[in-house]
C-alpha positions as CSV (number, residue, x, y, z in Angstrom):
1,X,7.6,-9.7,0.5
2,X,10.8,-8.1,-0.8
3,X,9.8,-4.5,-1.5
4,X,12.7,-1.9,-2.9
5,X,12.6,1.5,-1.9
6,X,14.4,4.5,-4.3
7,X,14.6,7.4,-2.0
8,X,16.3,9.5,-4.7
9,X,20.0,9.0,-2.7
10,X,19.9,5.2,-2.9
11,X,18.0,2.0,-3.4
12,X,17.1,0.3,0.1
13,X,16.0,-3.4,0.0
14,X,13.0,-4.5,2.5
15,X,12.5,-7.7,3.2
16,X,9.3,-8.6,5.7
17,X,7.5,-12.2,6.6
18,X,3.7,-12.9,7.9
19,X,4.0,-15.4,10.3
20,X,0.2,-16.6,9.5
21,X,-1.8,-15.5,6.7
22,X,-0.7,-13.6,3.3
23,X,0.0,-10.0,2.2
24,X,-3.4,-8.7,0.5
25,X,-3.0,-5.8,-1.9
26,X,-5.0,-3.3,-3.6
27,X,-6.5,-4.4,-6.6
28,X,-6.8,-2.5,-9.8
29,X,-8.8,-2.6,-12.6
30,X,-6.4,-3.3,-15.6
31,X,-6.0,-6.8,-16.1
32,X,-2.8,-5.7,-18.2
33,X,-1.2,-4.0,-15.3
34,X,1.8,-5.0,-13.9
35,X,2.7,-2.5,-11.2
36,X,0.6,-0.3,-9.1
37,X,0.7,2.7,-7.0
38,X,-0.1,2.6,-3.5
39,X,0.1,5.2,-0.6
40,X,2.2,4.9,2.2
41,X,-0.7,4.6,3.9
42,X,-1.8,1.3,1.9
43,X,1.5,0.1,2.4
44,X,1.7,0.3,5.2
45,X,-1.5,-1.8,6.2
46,X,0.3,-4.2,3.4
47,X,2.8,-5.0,6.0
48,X,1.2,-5.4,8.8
49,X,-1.1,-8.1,7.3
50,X,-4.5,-6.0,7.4
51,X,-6.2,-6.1,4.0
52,X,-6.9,-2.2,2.7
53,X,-10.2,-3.3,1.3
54,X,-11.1,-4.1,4.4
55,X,-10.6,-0.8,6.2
56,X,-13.5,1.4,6.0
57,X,-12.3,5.2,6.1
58,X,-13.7,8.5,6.6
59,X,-14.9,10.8,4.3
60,X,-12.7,14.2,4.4
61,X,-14.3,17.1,3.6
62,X,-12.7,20.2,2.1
63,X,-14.1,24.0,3.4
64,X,-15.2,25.5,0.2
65,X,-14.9,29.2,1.9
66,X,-10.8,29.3,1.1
């Protein structure tokens, strides 16, 4: 996977390898997409192999008293 990264100083070019297995992205619903938006979060399961639809997270709840 060759991902590019603009962190508003420069462009920095990453460049990572599964030794097994390949990289599983989120999926979207827009068959005409051709780019999504994932959080770092997502991203960063991308590169350690782990599929996101696999991971089963948490609900967060908000206090409604602020």
């Amino acid at each position: 996977m060759k991902l590019l990264w603009w962190d508003r100083d420069g462009l920095t070019l990453y460049y990572r390898r599964l030794e097994e297995g390949t990289f599983r992205f989120p999926t979207t619903n827009d068959p005409e997409a051709r780019s999504i938006e994932i959080s770092s979060q997502e991203l960063s399961l991308v590169l350690w192999g782990i599929d996101p639809a696999s991971v089963k997270r948490p609900k967060r709840y908000v206090c409604a008293n602020r």
